[in-house]
PyMOL CGO cylinders between C-alpha atoms (Angstrom):
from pymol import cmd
from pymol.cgo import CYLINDER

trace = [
    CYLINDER, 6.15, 7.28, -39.14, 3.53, 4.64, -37.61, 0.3, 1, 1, 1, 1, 1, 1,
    CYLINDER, 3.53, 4.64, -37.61, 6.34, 3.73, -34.86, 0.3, 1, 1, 1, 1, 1, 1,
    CYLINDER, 6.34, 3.73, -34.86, 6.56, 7.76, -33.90, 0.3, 1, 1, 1, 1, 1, 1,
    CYLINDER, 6.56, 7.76, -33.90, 3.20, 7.90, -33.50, 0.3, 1, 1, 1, 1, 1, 1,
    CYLINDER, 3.20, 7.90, -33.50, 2.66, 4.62, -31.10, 0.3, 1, 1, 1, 1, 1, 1,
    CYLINDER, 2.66, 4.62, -31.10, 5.40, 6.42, -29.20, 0.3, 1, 1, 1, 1, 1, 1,
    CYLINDER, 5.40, 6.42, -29.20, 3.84, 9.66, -29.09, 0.3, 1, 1, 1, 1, 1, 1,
    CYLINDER, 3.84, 9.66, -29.09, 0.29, 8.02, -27.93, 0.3, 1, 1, 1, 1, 1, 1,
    CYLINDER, 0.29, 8.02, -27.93, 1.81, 5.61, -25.84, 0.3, 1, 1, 1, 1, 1, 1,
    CYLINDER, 1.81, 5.61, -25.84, 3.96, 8.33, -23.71, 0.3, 1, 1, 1, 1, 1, 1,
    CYLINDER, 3.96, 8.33, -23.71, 0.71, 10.79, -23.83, 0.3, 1, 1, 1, 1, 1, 1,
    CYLINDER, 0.71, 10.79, -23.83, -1.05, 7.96, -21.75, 0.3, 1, 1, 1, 1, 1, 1,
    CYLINDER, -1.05, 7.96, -21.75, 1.82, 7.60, -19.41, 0.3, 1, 1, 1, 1, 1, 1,
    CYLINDER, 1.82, 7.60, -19.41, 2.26, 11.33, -18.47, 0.3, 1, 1, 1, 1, 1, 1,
    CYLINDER, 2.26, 11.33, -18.47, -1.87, 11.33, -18.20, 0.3, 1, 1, 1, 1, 1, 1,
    CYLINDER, -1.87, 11.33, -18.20, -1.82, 8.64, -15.66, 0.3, 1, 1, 1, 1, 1, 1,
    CYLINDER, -1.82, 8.64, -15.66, 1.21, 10.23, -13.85, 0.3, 1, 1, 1, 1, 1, 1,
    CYLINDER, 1.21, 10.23, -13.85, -0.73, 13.37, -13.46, 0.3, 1, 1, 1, 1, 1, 1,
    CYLINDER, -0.73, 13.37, -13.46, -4.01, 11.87, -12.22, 0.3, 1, 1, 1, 1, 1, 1,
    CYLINDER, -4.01, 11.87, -12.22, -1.86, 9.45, -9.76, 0.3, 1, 1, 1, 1, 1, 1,
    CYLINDER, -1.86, 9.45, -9.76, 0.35, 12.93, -8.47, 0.3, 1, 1, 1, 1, 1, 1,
    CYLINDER, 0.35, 12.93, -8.47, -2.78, 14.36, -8.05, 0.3, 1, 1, 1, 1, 1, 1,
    CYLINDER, -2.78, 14.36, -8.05, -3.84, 11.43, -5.84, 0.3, 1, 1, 1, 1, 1, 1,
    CYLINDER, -3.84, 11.43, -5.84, -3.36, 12.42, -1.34, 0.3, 1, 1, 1, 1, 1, 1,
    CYLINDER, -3.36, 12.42, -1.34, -4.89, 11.18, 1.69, 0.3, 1, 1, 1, 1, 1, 1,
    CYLINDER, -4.89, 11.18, 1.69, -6.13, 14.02, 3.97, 0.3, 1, 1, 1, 1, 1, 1,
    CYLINDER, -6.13, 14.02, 3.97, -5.44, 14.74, 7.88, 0.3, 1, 1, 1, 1, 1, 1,
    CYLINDER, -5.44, 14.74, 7.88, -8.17, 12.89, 8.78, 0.3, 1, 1, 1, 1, 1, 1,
    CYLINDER, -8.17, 12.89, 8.78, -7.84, 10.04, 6.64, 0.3, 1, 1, 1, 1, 1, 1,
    CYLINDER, -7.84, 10.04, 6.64, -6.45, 7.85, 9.59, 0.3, 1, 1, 1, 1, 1, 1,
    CYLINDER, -6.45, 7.85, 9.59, -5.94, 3.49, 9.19, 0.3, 1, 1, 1, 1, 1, 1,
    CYLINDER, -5.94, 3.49, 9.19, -6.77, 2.10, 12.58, 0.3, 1, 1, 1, 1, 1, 1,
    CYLINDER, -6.77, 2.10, 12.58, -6.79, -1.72, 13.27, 0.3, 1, 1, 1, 1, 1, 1,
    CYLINDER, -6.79, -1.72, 13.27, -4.47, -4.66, 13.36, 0.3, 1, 1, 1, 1, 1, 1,
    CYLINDER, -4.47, -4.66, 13.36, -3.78, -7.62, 9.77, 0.3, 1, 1, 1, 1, 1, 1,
    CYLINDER, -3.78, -7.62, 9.77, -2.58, -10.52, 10.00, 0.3, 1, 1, 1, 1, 1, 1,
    CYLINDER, -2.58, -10.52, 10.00, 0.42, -11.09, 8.11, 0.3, 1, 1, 1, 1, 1, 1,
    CYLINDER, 0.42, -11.09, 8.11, 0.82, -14.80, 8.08, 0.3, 1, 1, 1, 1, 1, 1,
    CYLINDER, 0.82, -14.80, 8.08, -0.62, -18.77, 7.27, 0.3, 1, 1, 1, 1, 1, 1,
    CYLINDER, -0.62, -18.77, 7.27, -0.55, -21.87, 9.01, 0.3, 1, 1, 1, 1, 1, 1,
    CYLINDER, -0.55, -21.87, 9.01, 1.76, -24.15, 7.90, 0.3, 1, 1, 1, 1, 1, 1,
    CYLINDER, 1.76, -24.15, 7.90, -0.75, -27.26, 7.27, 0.3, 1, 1, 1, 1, 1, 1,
    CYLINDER, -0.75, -27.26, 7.27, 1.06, -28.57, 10.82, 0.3, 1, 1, 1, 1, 1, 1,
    CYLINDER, 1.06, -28.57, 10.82, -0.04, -26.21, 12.88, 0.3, 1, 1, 1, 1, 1, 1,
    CYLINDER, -0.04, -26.21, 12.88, 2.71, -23.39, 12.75, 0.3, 1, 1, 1, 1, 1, 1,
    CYLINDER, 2.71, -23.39, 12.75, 2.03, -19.73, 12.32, 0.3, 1, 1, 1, 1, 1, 1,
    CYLINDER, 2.03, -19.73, 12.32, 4.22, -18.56, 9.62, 0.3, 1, 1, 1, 1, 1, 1,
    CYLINDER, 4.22, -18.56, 9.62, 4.80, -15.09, 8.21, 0.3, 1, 1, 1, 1, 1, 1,
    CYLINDER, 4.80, -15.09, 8.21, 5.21, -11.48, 10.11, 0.3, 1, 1, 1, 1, 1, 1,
    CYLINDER, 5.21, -11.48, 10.11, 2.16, -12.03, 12.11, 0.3, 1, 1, 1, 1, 1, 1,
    CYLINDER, 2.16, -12.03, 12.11, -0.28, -9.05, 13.37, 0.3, 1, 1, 1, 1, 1, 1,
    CYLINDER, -0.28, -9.05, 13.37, 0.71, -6.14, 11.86, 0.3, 1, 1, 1, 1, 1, 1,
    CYLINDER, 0.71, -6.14, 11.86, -0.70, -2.48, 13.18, 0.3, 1, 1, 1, 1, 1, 1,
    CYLINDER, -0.70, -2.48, 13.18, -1.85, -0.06, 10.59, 0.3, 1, 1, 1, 1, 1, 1,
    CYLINDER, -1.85, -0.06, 10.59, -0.79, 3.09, 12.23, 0.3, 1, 1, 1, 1, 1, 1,
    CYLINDER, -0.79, 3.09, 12.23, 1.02, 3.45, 15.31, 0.3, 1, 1, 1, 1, 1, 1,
    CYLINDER, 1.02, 3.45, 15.31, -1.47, 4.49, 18.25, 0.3, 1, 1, 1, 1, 1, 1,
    CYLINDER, -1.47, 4.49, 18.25, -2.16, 1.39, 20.44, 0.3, 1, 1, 1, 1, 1, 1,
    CYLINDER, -2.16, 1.39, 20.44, 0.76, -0.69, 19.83, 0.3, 1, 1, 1, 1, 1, 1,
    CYLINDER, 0.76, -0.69, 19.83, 2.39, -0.45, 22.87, 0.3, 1, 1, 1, 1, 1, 1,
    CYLINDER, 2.39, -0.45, 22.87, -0.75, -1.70, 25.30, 0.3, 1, 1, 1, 1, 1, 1,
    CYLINDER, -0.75, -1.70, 25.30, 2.14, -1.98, 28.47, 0.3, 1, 1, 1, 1, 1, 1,
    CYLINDER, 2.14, -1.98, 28.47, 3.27, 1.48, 27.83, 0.3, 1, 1, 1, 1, 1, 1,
    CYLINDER, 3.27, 1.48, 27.83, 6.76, 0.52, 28.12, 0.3, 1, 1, 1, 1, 1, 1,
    CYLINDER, 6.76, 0.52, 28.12, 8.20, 1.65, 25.35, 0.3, 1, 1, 1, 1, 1, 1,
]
cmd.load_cgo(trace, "trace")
């Protein structure tokens, strides 16, 4: 009987989090802009990793070239 009920609280939780997390949207207007850096120096001098990384996609292409 104890086990049902830890069961019964434990998927009450999860269905409460899944509706506050559905709930849960960026607008229109909520736009990223800017560049991260994706990467590390090695400890010899070497850039490692993905490098800069653009957060949306406005800018990216500074030649216009496609």
């Amino acid at each position: 009987m104890i086990k049902n009920k830890k069961i019964l609280f434990a998927l009450i939780i999860l269905f409460s989090f899944a509706i506050v997390v559905g709930k849960t949207q960026a607008g229109i207007l909520d736009n990223v802009t800017g560049w991260l850096w994706g990467g590390s120096d090695d400890g010899a001098g070497n850039n490692t990793g993905l490098g800069w990384i653009s957060m949306n996609n406005l800018g990216c292409d500074a030649d216009d070239n496609g």
